[in-house]
Structures are given as structure tokens and as C-alpha cells.
C-alpha positions in Angstrom: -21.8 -28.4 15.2 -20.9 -32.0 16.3 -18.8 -33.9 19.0 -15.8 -36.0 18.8 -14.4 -37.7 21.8 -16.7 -35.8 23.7 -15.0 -32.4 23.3 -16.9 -29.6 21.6 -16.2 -28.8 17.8 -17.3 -25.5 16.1 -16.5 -23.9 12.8 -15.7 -19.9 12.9 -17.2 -17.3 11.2 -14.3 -15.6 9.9 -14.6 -12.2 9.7 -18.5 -12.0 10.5 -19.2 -10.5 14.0 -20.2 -14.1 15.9 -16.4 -14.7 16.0 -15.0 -15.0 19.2 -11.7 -16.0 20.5 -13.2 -18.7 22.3 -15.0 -20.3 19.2 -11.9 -19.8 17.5 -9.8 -21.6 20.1 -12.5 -25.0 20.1 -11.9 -24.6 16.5 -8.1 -25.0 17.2 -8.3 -27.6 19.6 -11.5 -29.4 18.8 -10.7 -33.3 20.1 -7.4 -34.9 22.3 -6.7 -36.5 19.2 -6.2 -33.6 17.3 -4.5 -31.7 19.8 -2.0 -34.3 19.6 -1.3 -34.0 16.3 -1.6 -30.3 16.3 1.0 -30.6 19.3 3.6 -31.8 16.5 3.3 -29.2 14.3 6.7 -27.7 13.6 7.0 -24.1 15.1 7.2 -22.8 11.7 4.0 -23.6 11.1 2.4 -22.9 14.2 4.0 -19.1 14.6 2.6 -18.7 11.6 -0.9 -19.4 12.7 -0.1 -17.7 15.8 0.6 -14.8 13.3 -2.6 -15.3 11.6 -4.6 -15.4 14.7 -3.2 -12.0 16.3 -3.8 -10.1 12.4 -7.4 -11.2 13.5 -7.5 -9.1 16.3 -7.6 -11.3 18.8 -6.4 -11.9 22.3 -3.1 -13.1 22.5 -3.6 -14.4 26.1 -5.6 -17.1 25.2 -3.0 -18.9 23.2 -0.7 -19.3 26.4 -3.6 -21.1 27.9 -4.1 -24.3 25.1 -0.7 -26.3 26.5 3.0 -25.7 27.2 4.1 -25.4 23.3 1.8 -23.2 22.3 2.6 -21.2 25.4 5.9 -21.0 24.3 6.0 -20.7 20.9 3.7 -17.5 21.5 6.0 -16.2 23.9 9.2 -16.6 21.8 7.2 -15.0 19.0 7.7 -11.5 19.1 5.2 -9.8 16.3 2.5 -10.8 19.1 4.0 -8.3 21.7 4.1 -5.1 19.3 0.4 -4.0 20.4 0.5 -1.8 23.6 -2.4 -0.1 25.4 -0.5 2.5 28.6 -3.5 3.5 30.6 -2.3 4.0 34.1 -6.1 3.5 35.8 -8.1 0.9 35.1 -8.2 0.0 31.9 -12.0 0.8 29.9 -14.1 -2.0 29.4 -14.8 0.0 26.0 -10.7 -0.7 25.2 -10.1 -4.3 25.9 -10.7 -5.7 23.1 -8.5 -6.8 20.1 -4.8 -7.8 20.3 -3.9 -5.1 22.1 -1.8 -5.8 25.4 -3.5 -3.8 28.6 -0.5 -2.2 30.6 -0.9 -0.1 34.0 1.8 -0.6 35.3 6.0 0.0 34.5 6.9 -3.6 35.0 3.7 -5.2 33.3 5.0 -2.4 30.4 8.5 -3.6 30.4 7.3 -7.6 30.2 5.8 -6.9 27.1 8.5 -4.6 25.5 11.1 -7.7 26.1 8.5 -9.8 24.3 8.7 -8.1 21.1 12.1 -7.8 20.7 14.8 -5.0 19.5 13.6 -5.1 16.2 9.5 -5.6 16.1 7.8 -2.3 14.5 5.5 -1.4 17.9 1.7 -0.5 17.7 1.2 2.1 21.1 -1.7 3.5 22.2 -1.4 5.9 25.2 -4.9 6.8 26.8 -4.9 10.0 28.8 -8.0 9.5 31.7 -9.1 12.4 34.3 -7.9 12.5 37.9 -9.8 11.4 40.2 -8.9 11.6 43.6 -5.5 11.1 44.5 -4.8 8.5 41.9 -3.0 7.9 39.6 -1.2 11.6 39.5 -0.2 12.9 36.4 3.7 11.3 37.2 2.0 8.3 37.4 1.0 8.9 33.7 4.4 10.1 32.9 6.5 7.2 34.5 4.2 4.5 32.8 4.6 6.5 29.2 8.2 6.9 29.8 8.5 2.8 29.5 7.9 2.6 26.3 9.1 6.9 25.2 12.6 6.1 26.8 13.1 2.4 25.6 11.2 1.8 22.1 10.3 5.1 21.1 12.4 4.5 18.1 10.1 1.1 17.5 7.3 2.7 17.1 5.4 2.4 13.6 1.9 3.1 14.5 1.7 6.2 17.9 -2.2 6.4 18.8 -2.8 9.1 21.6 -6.1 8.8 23.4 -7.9 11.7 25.0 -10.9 10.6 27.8 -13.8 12.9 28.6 -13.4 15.4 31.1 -9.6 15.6 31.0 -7.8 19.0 31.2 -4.9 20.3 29.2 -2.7 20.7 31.9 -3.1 16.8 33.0 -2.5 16.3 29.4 0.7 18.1 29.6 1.8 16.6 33.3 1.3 13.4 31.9 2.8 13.4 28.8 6.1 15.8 30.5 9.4 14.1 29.7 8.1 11.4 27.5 8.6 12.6 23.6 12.6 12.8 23.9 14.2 11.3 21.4 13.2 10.4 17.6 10.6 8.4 16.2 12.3 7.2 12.6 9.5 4.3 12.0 6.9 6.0 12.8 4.6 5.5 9.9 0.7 6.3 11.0 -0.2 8.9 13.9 -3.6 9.4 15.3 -4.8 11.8 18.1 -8.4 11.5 19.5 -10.3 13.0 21.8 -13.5 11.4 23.5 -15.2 15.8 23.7 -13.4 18.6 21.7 -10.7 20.1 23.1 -9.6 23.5 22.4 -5.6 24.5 22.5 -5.0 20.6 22.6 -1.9 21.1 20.4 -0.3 22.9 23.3 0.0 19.9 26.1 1.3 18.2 22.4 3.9 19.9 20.9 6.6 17.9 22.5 4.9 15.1 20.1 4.1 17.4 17.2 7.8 18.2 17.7 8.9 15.3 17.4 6.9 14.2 14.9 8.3 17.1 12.4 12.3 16.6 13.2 12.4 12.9 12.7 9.0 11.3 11.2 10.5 11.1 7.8 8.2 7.9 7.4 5.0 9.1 8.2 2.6 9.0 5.7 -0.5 8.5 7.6 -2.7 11.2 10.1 -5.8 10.8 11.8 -7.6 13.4 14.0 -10.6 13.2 16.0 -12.4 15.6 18.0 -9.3 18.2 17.7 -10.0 22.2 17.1 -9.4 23.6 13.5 -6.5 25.4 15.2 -4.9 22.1 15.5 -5.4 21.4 12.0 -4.0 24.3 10.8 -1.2 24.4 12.8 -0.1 20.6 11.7 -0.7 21.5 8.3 2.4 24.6 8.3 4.7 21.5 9.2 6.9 19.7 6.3 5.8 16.0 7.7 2.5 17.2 6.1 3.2 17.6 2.8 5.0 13.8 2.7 1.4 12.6 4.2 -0.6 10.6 1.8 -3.4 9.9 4.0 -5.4 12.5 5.9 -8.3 11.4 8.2 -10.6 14.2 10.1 -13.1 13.4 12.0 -15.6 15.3 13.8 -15.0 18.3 16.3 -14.5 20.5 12.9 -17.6 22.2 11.2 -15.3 24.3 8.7 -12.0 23.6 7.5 -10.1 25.5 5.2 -9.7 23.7 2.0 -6.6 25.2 1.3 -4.3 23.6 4.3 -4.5 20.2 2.4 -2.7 22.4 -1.2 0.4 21.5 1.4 -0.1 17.7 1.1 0.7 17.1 -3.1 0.9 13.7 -2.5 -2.6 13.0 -0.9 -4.6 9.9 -1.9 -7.2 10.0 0.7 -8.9 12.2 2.4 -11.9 12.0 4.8 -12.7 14.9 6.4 -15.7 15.1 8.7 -16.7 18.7 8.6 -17.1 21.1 5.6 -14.5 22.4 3.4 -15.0 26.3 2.7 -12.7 28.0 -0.3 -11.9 30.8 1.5 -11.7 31.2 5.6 -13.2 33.5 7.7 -11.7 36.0 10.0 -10.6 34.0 12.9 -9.4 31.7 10.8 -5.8 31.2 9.9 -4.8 32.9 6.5 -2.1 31.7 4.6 -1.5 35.0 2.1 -2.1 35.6 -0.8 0.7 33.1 -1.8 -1.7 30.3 -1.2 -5.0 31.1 -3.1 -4.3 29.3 -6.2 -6.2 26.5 -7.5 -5.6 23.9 -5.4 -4.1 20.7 -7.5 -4.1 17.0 -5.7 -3.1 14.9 -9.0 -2.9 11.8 -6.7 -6.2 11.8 -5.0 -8.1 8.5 -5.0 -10.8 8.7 -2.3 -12.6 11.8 -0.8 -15.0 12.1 1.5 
């Protein structure tokens, strides 16, 4: 570490856990001298560091902050906007992190959707949190969902839907009522989690799961976390699941039927959490006697 001009210079650790945004940004702008010249940059170039920077996971906010360019080249650059956390509360210290940009509210929703653009493939996360109190009520949930289900659903490549403890499936349902109404045609990875197991969570869901099956002719990526072997097995009866080639359980499941994943031919990986048994028991979902031949996966890669 050394000084120039009396300004602070630092070297970043790419990709080792010591990197920060800030010592990333003194790396950017290390001296006045440099920051001149890095001030000339054509916009190119710089969006494409911008680009660079954000694929790092970091905050976006803090390039708006370096000088009036960089503010608004990162403004007019619209693959910085595609990341949206919809919590209606307070955001979770545990979730602000990354590129991801924090919305609460409809407007500060709707700021971020014109960033990106008509065209930007949109990374959503929606995080379901208990009531408490009075606020926010389960419309409040719904209205801030309904920014981006009503406006970009069909922009969405990556949908991540994100279950706090101690929230019931009929706030699950009253918050998510009137938001999955449409198609989502890019959608290309899903993932549902769940902070406790949830039983019956693919009831407040089937809007989604719905969804999902009519018009997800993309998807070729699940992930599950903390969701009840009933919700396995129903996803599994549905023809997006046999397109998947990527299937991620994790925890919440002790037994899973090996056979659901004979619907899934072109399945590369496959992580699955809890153990796989050959044949189910009782209160288990059968499939008939249709489905208890050898179970073939010719494109497997990776198990776990």
C-alpha cells in the first residue's frame, strides 16, 4: 500500500473474501491525477467496467458516488438495474449485500424497472416476511409485487421467492394474490426457499407453479430449499420438469423418491440434500406401476 498525491492507493483481492466495494473503489480512483484521466475514458470502456464491477457482486450505488460521468454512465447503463430485492419491511441486514437493488416501496420499484430498460433479462427476488403489527398488510406485499408481476414479468430470467421464519401460508397467499398474471417466457432459473419447512407451501404457490408450467418454455434450472416432499412431487408431474437440466434440493427433505427425477431425461446435475429411497413408502406419492423401470439419466454429470 502506498500514497500518491496524498490520496490512498490499494490493490484488491479479487475474488478472495477481503474485497470490499470500498477497496475496490480506492483502487478505481486512487490519485486526482488518475481520476482525470480515468474521467476521459470513452463510455465504451467504462460501461464495460461498470459491467465488470456489478458481475462482482457489488453495490451499484457506489458508482453514482465517484463524479458526475460515472454517475451517469451507470445510470444510462441498464444491465446494472436487472437485480431486484421486493421486501415490503425493512429490508434484512442478512440480504443487503451483493448487486442486488433493495426496493420497499412501489415508486423506489418503478425507478429501478425504468433503469433497466424494455429489454434487460431481470434477476427478482421477492422475500415474504411475517406480520407484525399492523404493518405492512399482506396488500402491501401484493401492491409492491405487482410493480414488477404487472410490468416486467415477462423480463424476468432468473424469479427467486423467499420465505422468512414464522410466516403463515395464508400471508403467503395474501401477499402473493394477483401478482403471477400473465407469462414468464425468459424465465430461465427458479428457486423457492424457505428460512423453517413449510408444509402445503405449494398451495399459497400455484398461481406461480401455474405459471411456471404454461409459459416457462425456457426454464432449465430449479432450486428448492426447505420445501415438503409433497412439493417435490407435485412439481415433478409437470412437463417444465422434464425440460429441467438442473435440479437443486436442499434440506427440509429426509426421503425423496428416486423415481420423480426418471421425468427429467435431460438432467445434468443434481444435488439433492436428503436421501433417495428406490421405492416410497405409503404416504408417499406413487406413480404406478408405469414408473418402476430402471431409471436412465444418460446426461448426468454431477450428483450429489
Amino acid at each position: 500500500m502506498s500514497s500518491k498525491a496524498g490520496t490512498l492507493r490499494a490493490q484488491p483481492q479479487v475474488g478472495s473474501t477481503t474485497t470490499t466495494p470500498n477497496l475496490v473503489m480506492r483502487t478505481l480512483v486512487q490519485s486526482e491525477e488518475e481520476h482525470a484521466f480515468q474521467s476521459r475514458l470513452p463510455v465504451e470502456l467504462l460501461r464495460s467496467i461498470f459491467e465488470e464491477y456489478a458481475r462482482m457482486d457489488l453495490p451499484v450505488q457506489v458508482l453514482l458516488e465517484v463524479c458526475r460521468k460515472w454517475r451517469t454512465v451507470a445510470l444510462e447503463t441498464q444491465s446494472l438495474w436487472r437485480r431486484l430485492l421486493l421486501f415490503a419491511d425493512a429490508i434484512p441486514d442478512s440480504l443487503r449485500a451483493g448487486s442486488d437493488h433493495f426496493c420497499n416501496s412501489e415508486e423506489g420499484a418503478s425507478l429501478i424497472l425504468k433503469r433497466s430498460g424494455e429489454f434487460v433479462k431481470l434477476e427478482v427476488t421477492l422475500v415474504l416476511g411475517p406480520k407484525e403489527g399492523d404493518n405492512p398488510t399482506p396488500g402491501q406485499h401484493a401492491n409492491l409485487f405487482k410493480t414488477v408481476g404487472h410490468t416486467a414479468l415477462e423480463c424476468i430470467r432468473l424469479l427467486r421467492v423467499f420465505v422468512s421464519s414464522e410466516t403463515s401460508l395464508e400471508l403467503i397467499e395474501l401477499s402473493l394474490e394477483g401478482v403471477f398474471i400473465g407469462k414468464l417466457p425468459c424465465l430461465e432459473s427458479l428457486r423457492i426457499a424457505s428460512v423453517q419447512p413449510i408444509g402445503s407451501l405449494y398451495e399459497p404457490l400455484k398461481a406461480l407453479m401455474g405459471l411456471v408450467e404454461d409459459s416457462s418454455t425456457r426454464l432449465k434450472s430449479v432450486q428448492y430449499s426447505n420445501v415438503s416432499t409433497d412439493f417435490i412431487v407435485e412439481a415433478s408431474k409437470k412437463e417444465h420438469w422434464m425440460r429441467l437440466i438442473r435440479i437443486t434440493i436442499q434440506e427440509g427433505n429426509s426421503l425423496i423418491n428416486a423415481d420423480i427425477f426418471a421425468f427429467s431425461p435431460k438432467l445434468e446435475f443434481l444435488d439433492v440434500g436428503g436421501e433417495l429411497i428406490a421405492t416410497p413408502p405409503p404416504e408417499v406419492a406413487s406413480f404406478g406401476p408405469s414408473h418402476k423401470a430402471r431409471i436412465s439419466l444418460p446426461e448426468l454429470t454431477f450428483l450429489r
